[in-house]
N, C-alpha and C positions, 0 to 999 in steps of 0.2 A: 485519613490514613492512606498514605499512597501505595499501600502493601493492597491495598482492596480495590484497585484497577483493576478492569478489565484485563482479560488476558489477552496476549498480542499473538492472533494466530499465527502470522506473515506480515513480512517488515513491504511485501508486494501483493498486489492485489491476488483473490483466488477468483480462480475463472470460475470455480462452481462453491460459494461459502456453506451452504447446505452438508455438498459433498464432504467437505474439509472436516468440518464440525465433526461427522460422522462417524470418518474414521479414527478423530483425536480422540472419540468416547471409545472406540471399539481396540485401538493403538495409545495407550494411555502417555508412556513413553517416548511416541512420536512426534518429533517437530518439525515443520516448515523451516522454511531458510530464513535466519530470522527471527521466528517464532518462539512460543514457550509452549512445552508440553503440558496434555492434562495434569499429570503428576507432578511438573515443576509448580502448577499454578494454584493446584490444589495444596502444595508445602506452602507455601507463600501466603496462603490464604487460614488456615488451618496452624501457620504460628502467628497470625495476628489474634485471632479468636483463641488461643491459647493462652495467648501473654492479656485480654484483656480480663479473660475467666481468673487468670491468676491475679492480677491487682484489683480486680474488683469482685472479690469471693462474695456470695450472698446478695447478690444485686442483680436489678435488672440490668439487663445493657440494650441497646439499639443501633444496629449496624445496617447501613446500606450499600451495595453494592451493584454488582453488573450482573444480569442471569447467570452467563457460561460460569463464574466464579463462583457466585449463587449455589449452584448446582453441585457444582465440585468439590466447595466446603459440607453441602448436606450429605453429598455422598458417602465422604471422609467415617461419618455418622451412620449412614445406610445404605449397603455395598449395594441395594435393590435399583438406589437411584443411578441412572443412566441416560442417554441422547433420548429416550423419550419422554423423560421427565422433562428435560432441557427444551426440548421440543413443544410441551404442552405449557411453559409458562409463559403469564399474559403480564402485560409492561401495564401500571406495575403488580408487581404481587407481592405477599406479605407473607412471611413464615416465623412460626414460633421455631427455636431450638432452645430445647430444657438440659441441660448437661448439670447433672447431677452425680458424682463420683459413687452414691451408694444407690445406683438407681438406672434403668438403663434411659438413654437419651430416647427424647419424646422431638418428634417434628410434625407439624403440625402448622398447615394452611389458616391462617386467617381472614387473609381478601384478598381475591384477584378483580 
């Protein structure tokens, strides 16, 4: 699903990517020239995961993507998650999300 790229910090290179990252977590709405903001990439992300929740009710599903998105969709789930969760994940890593409507959502590390 092409909704589940990476997100495009800068359409040009950032002299400090770390730095960039940082502020996109700490400025959700902000974007480089160019770029997508955390909030545009976390919608983007968060209706593909919606629309697969809806056509396939009751099911497991298995979606792979890119950290920053990673991140941004678990957030969507848990406002706790932030640049330092982002920060502490290891290539690759694996995450349960349980999204249950009568039940509150469960995330949950499986392997890094």
């Amino acid at each position: 699903m092409h909704d589940l790229r990476e997100r495009e910090l800068s359409r040009s290179p950032v002299p400090d990517f770390l730095e960039a990252i940082r502020h996109a977590w700490t400025h959700p709405y902000a974007a480089l020239p160019g770029g997508e903001s955390n909030r545009a990439a976390q919608r983007r992300g968060i209706a593909v995961i919606e629309a697969l929740v809806h056509r396939h009710p009751h099911e497991q599903i298995v979606v792979a993507t890119h950290g920053n998105l990673l991140a941004l969709i678990l957030q969507h789930y848990d406002q706790s998650i932030g640049f330092a969760f982002w920060e502490a994940l290891t290539m690759p890593d694996v995450y349960q999300l349980k999204i249950d409507q009568a039940q509150p959502t469960v995330i949950q590390r499986l392997w890094s």
